[in-house]
C-alpha positions in Angstrom: -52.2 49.8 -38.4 -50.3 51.0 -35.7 -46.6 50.3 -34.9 -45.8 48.2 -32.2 -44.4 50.1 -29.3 -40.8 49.7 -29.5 -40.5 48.1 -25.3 -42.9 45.0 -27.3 -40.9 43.8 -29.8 -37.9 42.5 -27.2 -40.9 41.2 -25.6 -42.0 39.4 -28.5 -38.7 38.3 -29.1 -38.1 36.5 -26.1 -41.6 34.9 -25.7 -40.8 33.5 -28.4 -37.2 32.3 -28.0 -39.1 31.1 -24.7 -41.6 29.0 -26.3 -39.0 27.6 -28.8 -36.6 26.5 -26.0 -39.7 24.9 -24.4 -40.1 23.1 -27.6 -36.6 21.8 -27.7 -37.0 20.5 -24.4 -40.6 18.4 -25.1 -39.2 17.2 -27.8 -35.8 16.0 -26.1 -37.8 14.6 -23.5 -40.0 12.8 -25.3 -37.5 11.1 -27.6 -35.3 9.9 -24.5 -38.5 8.8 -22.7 -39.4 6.9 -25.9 -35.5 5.4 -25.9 -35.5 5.2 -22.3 -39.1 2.7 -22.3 -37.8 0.7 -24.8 -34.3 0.2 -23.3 -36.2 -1.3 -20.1 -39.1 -3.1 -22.5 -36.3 -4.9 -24.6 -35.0 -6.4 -21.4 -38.3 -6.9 -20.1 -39.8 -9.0 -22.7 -37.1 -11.6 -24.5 -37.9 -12.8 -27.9 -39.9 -16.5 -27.8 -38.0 -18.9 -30.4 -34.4 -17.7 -31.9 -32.7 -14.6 -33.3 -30.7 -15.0 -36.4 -28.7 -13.5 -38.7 -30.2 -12.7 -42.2 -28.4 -10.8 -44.7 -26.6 -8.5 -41.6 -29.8 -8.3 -39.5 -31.2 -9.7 -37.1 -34.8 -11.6 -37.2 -37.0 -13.6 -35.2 -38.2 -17.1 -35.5 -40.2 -18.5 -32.9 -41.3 -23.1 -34.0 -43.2 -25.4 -31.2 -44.4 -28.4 -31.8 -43.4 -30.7 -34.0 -44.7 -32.9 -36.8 -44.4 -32.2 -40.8 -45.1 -30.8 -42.9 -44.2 -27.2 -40.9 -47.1 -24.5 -41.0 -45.7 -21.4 -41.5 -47.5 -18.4 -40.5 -47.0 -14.5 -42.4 -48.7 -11.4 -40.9 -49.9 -8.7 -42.5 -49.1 -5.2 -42.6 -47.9 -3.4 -39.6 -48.0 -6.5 -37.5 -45.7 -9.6 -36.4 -45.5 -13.3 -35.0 -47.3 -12.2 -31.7 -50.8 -12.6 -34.0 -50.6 -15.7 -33.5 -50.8 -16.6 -30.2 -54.3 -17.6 -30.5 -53.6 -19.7 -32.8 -49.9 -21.4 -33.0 -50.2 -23.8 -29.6 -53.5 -25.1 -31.1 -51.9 -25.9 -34.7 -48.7 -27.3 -32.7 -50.8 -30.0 -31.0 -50.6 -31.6 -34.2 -47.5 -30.5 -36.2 -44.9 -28.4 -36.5 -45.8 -24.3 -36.6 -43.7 -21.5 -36.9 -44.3 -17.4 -36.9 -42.0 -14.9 -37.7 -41.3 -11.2 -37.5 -40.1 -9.2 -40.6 -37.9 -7.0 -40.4 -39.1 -4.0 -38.8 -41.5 -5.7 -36.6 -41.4 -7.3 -33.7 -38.0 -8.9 -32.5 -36.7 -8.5 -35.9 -34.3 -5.2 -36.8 -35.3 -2.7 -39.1 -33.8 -2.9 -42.6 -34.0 0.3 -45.2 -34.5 0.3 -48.9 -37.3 -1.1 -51.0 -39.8 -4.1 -49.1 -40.8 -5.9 -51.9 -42.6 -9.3 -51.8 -39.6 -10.5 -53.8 -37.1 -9.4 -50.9 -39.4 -10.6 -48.0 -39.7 -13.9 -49.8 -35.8 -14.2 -50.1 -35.2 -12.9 -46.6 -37.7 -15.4 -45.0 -36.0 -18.5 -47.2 -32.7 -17.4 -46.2 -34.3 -17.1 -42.2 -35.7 -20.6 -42.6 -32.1 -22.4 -43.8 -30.1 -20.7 -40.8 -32.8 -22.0 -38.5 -32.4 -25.3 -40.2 -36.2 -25.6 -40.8 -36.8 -28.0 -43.7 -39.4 -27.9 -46.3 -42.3 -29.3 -46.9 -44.5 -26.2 -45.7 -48.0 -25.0 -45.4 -48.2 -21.3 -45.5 -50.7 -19.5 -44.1 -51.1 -15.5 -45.0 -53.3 -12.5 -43.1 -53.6 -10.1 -45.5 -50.5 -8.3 -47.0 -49.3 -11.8 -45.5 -51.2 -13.4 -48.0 -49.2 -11.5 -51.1 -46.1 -13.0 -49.5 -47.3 -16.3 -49.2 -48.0 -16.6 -52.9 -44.8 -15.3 -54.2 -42.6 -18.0 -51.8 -44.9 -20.4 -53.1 -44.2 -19.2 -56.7 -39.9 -19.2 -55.9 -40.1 -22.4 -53.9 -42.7 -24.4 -55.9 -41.5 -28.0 -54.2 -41.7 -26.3 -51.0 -45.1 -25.7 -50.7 -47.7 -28.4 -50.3 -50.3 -26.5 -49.0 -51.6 -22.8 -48.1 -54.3 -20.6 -46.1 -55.5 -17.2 -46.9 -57.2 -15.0 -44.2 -58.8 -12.5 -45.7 -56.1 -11.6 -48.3 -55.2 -8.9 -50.2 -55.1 -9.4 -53.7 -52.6 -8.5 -56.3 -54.5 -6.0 -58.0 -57.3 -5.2 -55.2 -56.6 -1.5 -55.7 -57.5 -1.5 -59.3 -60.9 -2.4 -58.3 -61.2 0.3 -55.8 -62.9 3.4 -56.5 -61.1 6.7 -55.9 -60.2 7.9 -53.2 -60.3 4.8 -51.6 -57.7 3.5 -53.9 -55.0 5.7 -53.1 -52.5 4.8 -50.7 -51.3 8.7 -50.3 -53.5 9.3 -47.1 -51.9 6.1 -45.4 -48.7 7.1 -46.7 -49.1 10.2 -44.7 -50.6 8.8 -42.0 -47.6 6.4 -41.5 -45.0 9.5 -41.5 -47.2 11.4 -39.3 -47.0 8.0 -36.9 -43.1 7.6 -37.1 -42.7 11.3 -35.7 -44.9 10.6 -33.2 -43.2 7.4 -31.8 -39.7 9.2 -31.9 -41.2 11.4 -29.5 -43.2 9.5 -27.8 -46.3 10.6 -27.9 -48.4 7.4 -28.5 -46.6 6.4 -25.2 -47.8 9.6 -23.3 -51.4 8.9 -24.7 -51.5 5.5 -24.1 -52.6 5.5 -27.8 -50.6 2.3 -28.7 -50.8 -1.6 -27.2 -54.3 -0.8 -26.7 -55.5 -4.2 -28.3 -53.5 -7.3 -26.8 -54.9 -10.5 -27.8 -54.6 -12.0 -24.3 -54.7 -9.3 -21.2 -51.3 -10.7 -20.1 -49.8 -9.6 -22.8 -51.1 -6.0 -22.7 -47.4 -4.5 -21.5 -45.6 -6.8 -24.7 -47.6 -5.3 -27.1 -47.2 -1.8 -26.2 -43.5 -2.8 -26.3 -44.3 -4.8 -30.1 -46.4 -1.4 -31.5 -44.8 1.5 -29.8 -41.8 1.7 -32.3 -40.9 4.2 -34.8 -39.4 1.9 -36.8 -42.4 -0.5 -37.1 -44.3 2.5 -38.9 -41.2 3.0 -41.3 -41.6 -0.3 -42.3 -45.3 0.2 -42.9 -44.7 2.8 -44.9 -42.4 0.9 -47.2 -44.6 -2.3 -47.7 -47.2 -0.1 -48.4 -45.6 0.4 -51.5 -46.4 -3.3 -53.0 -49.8 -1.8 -53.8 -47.9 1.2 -55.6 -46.4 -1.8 -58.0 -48.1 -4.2 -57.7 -47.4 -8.2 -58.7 -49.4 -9.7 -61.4 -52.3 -11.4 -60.1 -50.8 -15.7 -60.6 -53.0 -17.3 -62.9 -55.7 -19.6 -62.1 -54.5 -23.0 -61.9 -51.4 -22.3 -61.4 -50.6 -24.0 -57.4 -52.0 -27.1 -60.0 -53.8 -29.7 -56.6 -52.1 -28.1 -54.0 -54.5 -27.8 -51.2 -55.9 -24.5 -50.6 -58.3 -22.8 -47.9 -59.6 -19.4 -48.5 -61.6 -17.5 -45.3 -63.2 -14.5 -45.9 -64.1 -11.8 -43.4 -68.4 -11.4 -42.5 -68.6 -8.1 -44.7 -72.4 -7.7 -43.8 -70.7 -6.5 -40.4 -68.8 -3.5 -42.4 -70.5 -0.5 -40.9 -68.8 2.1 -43.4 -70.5 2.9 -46.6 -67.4 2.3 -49.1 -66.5 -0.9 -47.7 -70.2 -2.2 -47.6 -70.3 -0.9 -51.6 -66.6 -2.8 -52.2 -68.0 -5.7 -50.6 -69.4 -7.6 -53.5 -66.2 -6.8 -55.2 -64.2 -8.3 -52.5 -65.9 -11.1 -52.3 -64.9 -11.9 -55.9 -61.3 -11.3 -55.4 -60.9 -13.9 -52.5 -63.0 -16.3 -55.2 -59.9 -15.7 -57.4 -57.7 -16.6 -54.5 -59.5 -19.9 -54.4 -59.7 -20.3 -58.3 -55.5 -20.7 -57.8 -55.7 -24.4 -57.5 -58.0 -27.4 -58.1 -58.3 -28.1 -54.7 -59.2 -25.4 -52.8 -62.3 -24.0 -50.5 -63.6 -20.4 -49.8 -65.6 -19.8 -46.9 -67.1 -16.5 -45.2 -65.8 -16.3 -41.5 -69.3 -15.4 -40.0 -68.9 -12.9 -37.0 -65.5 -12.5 -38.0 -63.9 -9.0 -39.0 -60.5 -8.5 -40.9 -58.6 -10.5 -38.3 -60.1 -13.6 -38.5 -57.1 -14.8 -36.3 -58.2 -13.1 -33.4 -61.9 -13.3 -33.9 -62.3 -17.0 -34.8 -58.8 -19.0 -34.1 -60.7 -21.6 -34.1 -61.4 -21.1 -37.9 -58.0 -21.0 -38.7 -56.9 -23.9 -36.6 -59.8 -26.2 -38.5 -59.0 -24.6 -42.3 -54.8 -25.3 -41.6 -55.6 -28.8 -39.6 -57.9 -29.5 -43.6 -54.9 -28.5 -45.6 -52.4 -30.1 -43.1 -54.6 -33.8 -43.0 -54.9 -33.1 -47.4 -51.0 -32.7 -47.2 -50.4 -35.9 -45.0 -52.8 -38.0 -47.9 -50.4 -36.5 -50.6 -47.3 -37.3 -48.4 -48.7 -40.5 -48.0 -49.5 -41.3 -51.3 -46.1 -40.2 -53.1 -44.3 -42.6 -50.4 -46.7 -46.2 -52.0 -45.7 -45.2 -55.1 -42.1 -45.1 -54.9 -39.8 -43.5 -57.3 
């Protein structure tokens, strides 16, 4: 192979120093467009409910209504209290309901270090006493959400007087998942890949994010809600409750404590693993209802994962069942007495 003339290699050497400064200055621009959007977006759209401060950070809290017990809603992975808009003014025409960001979504500030189910629980107590917000509750989990839901019920036992799981993970689901479905690697690396792309902007550029607002006024908000670095950092830490996961909590053990279980229509799954899993998901949401003696699983026909924005009016009827069971129980501790 011939030598390269010696007039090409200063050539080569500032193409290159050409193409890197070019680099530089995508990359600068895209990270102050990304800060500069935000800036405007934060101002833009204010936070519905309060902001206070947890543990040094700040976090959302957004209650109507009024009425008890409180419903309390918890979102799954990568999303926040705006999931809910379908569904909170319905459930707050007859009591009290409440939706929160975690940290790292929404209105709520990041946090580092591990996001346990443990530390979510504590951080959402500790949100719910500065707010003043006073137990009884009826929790009602999406997913991930539904892992939290479970282990608040668990640390606050005389808290809880009723729950809803919508299409729930379960403790141990990735146990029963075949390989490579069951590793969380790939979503690991799909969740880095997404913070470097928010820092720069890119899903902004591509109008790749906010693409799926649940109500078209909102369609500005959510870009604003999902186009955030910081929200896919979070993801990527959560993630890591599958990693280690929590025992599954013995059947029986939420004793009477009213329970509603919806499952998403799996005949709608189109993908080949998930229509083979389906049986076996089926039979872990069965095991979500097996956690009390008085609970109810139903298939969400029509619905996919996010029954919340498929069928609110699902949700609305199973928490208004577990709401009217709690009033009965409320009703009939008070004729008793002490």
């Amino acid at each position: 192979m011939k030598r390269l003339p010696l007039i090409i290699k200063p050539i080569l050497r500032k193409l290159f120093l050409v193409v890197f400064v070019c680099a530089l200055l995508a990359a600068a621009l895209g990270s102050g467009f990304q800060e500069f959007s935000t800036a405007i977006e934060a101002r833009k759209f204010p936070p519905p409910g309060k902001i206070l401060e947890v543990n040094g950070k700040a976090m959302h809290l957004n209650c109507i209504g009024s009425g008890s017990p409180t419903v309390l809603v918890e979102s799954g992975l990568l999303h926040g209290s705006t999931d809910w808009v379908l569904v909170q003014p319905s459930v707050a025409k007859f009591t009290r309901v409440c939706a929160y960001d975690r940290a790292g979504y929404g209105w709520s500030e990041y946090r580092s270090g591990p996001r346990t189910a443990a530390v979510i629980s504590g951080e959402l107590s500790a949100l719910l006493t500065a707010a003043g917000e006073k137990p009884p509750f009826i929790l009602v989990g999406h997913s991930l959400g539904g892992i939290m839901v479970r282990q608040f019920a668990l640390q606050h036992p005389g808290d809880v007087i009723g729950m809803v799981f919508l299409d729930s993970s379960h403790e141990q689901q990735l146990a029963h998942v075949p390989p490579p479905g069951n590793s969380i690697e790939r979503s690991q690396q799909y969740f880095r890949k997404q913070v470097i792309a928010n820092v720069f902007g890119v899903p902004r550029l591509q109008h790749t994010c906010g693409t799926d607002p649940l109500r078209a006024d909102l369609a500005n908000e959510t870009v604003y809600i999902e186009c955030r670095p910081t929200r896919w950092l979070t993801a990527l830490a959560e993630i890591q409750i599958f990693a280690s996961p929590l025992p599954m909590p013995p059947p029986g053990v939420f004793g009477n404590v009213p329970i509603e279980v919806l499952t998403r229509d799996v005949d709608l799954e189109t993908d080949p693993a998930e229509r083979a899993f389906a049986p076996t998901w089926i039979q872990l949401q069965k095991q979500l209802a097996a956690l009390s003696t008085q609970a109810h699983w139903s298939i969400v026909k029509g619905s996919s994962h996010a029954i919340y924005a498929d069928n609110p009016d699902a949700v609305v009827g199973a928490i208004r069942r577990v709401w009217e069971s709690s009033q009965r129980e409320l009703r009939d501790q008070i004729s008793q007495g002490p």
